[in-house]
N, C-alpha and C positions, 0 to 999 in steps of 0.2 A: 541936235542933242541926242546923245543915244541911251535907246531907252536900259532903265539900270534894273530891268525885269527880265530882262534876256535869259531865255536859255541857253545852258550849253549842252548841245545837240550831241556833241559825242558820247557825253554818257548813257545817251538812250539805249536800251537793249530791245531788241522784239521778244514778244510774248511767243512764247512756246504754244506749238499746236497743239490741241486736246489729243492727236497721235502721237507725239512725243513724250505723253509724261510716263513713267513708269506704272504697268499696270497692279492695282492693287492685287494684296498678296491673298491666295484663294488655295493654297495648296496649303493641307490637312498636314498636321504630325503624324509621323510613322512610328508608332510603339512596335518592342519586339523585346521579348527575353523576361516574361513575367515571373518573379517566384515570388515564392514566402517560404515560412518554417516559424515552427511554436518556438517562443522562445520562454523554458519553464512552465510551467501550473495556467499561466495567468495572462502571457503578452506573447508576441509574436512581430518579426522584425519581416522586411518586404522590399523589392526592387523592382524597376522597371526602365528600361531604356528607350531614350527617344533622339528624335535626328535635329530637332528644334529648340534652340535657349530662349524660347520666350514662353509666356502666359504664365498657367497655371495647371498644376496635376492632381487629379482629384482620384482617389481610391476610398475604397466602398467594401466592408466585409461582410458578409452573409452565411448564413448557412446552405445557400444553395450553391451550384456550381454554376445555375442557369445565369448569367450574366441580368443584371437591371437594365431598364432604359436609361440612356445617355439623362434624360431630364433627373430620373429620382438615384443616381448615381450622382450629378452633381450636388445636387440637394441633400443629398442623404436619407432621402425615404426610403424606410425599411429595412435598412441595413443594422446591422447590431454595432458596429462603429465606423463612422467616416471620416471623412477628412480631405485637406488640401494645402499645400504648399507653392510659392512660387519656382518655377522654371525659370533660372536663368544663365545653362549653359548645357549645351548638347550633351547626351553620353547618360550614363546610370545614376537613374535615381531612385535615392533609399525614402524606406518608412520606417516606423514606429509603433505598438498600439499595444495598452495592456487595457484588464479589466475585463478578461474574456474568461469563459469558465472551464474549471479542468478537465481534462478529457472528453474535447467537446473537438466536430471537426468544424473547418471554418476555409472557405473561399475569398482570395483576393480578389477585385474586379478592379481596372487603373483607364483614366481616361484621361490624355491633356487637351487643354484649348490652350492654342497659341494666343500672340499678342492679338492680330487681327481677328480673331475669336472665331476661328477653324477649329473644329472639334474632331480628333482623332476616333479610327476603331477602338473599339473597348477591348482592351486584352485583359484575358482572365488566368491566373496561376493557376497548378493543378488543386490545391487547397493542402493544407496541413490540419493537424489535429496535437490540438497542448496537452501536456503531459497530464498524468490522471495523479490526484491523490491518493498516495496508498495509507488509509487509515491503518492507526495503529494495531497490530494482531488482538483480539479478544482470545486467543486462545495460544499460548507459548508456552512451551516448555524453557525451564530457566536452569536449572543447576542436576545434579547427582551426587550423592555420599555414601559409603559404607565404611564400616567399622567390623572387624572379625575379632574383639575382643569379645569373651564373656563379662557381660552387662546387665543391669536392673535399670539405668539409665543412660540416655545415648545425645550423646549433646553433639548437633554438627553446627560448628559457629559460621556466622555470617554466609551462610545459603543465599543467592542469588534467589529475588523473586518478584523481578523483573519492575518495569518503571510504578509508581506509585501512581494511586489513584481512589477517590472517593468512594468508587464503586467498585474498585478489588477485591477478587478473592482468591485465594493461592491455596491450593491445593497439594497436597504431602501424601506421597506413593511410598509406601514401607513393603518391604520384602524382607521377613526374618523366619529363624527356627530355632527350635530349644528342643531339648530331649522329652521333656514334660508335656504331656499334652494338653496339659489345664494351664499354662501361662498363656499371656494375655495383657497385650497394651491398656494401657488406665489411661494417657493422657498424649497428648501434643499441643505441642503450646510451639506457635510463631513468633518471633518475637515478642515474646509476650504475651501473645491472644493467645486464647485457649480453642483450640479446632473440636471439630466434631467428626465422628466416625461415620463416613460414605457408605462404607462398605467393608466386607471380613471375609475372606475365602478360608477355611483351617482345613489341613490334610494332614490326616493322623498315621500314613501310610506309613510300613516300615519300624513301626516303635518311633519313631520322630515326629516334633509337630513342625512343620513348614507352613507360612501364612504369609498369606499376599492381602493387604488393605491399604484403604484410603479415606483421608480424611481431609477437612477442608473450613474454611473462614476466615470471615471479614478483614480482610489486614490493609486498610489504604492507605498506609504510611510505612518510608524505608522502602527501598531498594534491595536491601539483603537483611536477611532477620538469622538467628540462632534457632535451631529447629531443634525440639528438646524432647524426645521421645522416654516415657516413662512406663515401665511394665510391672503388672504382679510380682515381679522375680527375674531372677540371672536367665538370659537369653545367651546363644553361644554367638551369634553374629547377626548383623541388621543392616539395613541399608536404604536408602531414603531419597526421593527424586521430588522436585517444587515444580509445580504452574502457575500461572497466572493467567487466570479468567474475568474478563467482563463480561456483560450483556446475560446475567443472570440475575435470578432475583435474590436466591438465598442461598444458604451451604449446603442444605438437604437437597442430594438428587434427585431429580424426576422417576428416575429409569434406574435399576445396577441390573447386573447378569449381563455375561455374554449372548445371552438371545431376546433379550426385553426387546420389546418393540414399542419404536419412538412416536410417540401422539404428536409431537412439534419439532423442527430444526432444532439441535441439540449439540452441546459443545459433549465429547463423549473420550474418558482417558481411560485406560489400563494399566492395571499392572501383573506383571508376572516374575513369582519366586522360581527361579530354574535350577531345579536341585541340580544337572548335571555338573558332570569335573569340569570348569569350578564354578561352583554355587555362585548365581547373580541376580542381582536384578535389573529388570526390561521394563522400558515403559513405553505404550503406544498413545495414540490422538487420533480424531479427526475431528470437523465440524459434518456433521450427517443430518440427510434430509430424514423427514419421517419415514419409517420402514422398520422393519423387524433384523434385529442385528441379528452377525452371525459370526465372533469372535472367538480364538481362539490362538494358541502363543504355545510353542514348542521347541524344541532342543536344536539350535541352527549349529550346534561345535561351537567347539571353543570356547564355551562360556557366552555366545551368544543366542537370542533370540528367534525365532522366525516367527513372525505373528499375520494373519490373517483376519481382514476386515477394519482394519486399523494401520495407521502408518507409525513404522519404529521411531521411537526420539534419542532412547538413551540402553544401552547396556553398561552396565560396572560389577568388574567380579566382588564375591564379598568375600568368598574363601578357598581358598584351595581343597577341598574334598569337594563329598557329592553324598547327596541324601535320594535323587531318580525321581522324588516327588517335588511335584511344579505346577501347586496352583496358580490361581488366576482370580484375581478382582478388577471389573469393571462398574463403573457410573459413567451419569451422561445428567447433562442440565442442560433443559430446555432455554435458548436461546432468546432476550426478548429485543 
């Protein structure tokens, strides 16, 4: 009887020699071609190529250039933000990463381990740096106006005076003249607020009076206001330039004169009445460290300015003649 346990011997294969099997895989990913680049204020995008579709790619950002050890590069120690992705097909691969601060520089460092958990050289990009925030100006020049009628009042409507804000103050540069030497601004009023007088330069030169002033207050609301300048009496022509200042504390300047000298960083404007043919007026700025100013604004032709110590913002003729006299008012507020 044959037994019904029988093998069948055909199927049998032989077992493979221990030098026949395939040896296990010991060769490292090759990275090459590392970048990055800020992407905006805040994130920054990243690539790295390798020769290997398997495991895993870990990148690691720092502020140094010096590369981490492979351990605190996978882990993420130290780094300002890390990360990892799977690898699963040779060729370039991208990253990601906001949440980083502005104007700040920052190094890529990239490492892959493959499937069999071979760990590549660490390749490091040159580093990039994200864009800086540029805070709003505290000190801009916004608009300019004249009028060459004879006036007692001078109304320029909706003056530009720049974006609103709780702690604005916009500041109003007048350059006028009248035959009388006893006239004399009473008021300005900004959209409605009532300003206060900065400063008064009067040059009685010639039998004419010619006057450069400034005056300034609290306006945190409106984008553009009606600047309404009112005098003792008929003036022959006037003309009127806006700022807008923050990071001050009040409308009274610290400092006026062309040669005051500044006790603290100081937001510091002019202006200047330029009798020459044709009568105009010029306004200058800077923001200045402490030091002892040294201003002054004269006749460039043409109705324009040359001013020293100060950067030009605005010339505008107000009249076709010439009076030769061309004072000058300067302030300046100490910056907090």
């Amino acid at each position: 009887m044959r037994n019904a346990l029988a093998l069948d011997l055909t199927s049998i294969r032989p077992v493979a020699a221990a030098g026949d099997l395939p040896p296990p895989d010991a060769t490292a990913p090759t990275l090459s071609g590392p970048a990055n680049s800020a992407d905006g204020t805040s994130a920054m995008t990243g690539s790295i190529d390798t020769n290997e579709g398997t495991g895993t790619l870990f990148w690691y950002l720092s502020a140094s250039a010096a590369p981490p050890d492979a351990g605190d590069l996978m882990s993420g120690t130290g780094a300002v933000i890390a990360g990892s992705q799977p690898v699963t097909a040779a060729g370039v691969q991208t990253i990601a990463a906001s949440g980083l601060a502005p104007g700040t520089a920052y190094y890529t460092h990239f490492l892959h381990r493959d499937a069999a958990g071979n760990s590549s050289a660490i390749a490091s990009a040159d580093g990039f740096t994200t864009e800086a925030i540029t805070p709003a100006s505290s000190r801009e020049f916004c608009d300019v106006a004249a009028n060459a009628a004879d006036r007692s009042t001078y109304t320029f409507p909706a003056m530009s005076i720049g974006a609103p804000s709780a702690t604005r103050y916009v500041v109003v540069c007048l350059a006028w003249r009248a035959v009388e030497s006893w006239r004399r601004v009473n008021s300005v009023s900004i959209g409605g607020v009532s300003a206060m007088r900065a400063v008064e330069t009067r040059d009685t030169g010639g039998g004419n009076l010619s006057v450069a002033e400034i005056w300034a207050a609290h306006v945190p609301v409106g984008s553009a206001a009606d600047v309404v300048v009112s005098l003792s009496d008929t003036v022959v022509r006037l003309g009127a330039a806006t700022y807008r200042l923050e990071g001050i504390a009040r409308a009274v300047p610290d400092h006026v004169g062309e040669a005051a000298t500044l006790s603290a960083a100081s937001h510091v404007i002019g202006v200047h009445f330029n009798g020459n043919l044709p009568c105009s007026i010029s306004t200058a700025s800077d923001d200045l460290a402490p030091m002892t100013l040294a201003i002054s604004a004269g006749d460039g032709g043409g109705g324009k300015s040359s001013w020293r110590g100060l950067t030009k913002d605005s010339d505008l003729a107000i009249e076709a003649l010439s009076t030769t006299f061309s004072p000058i008012a300067v302030a300046a507020w100490h910056q907090t």
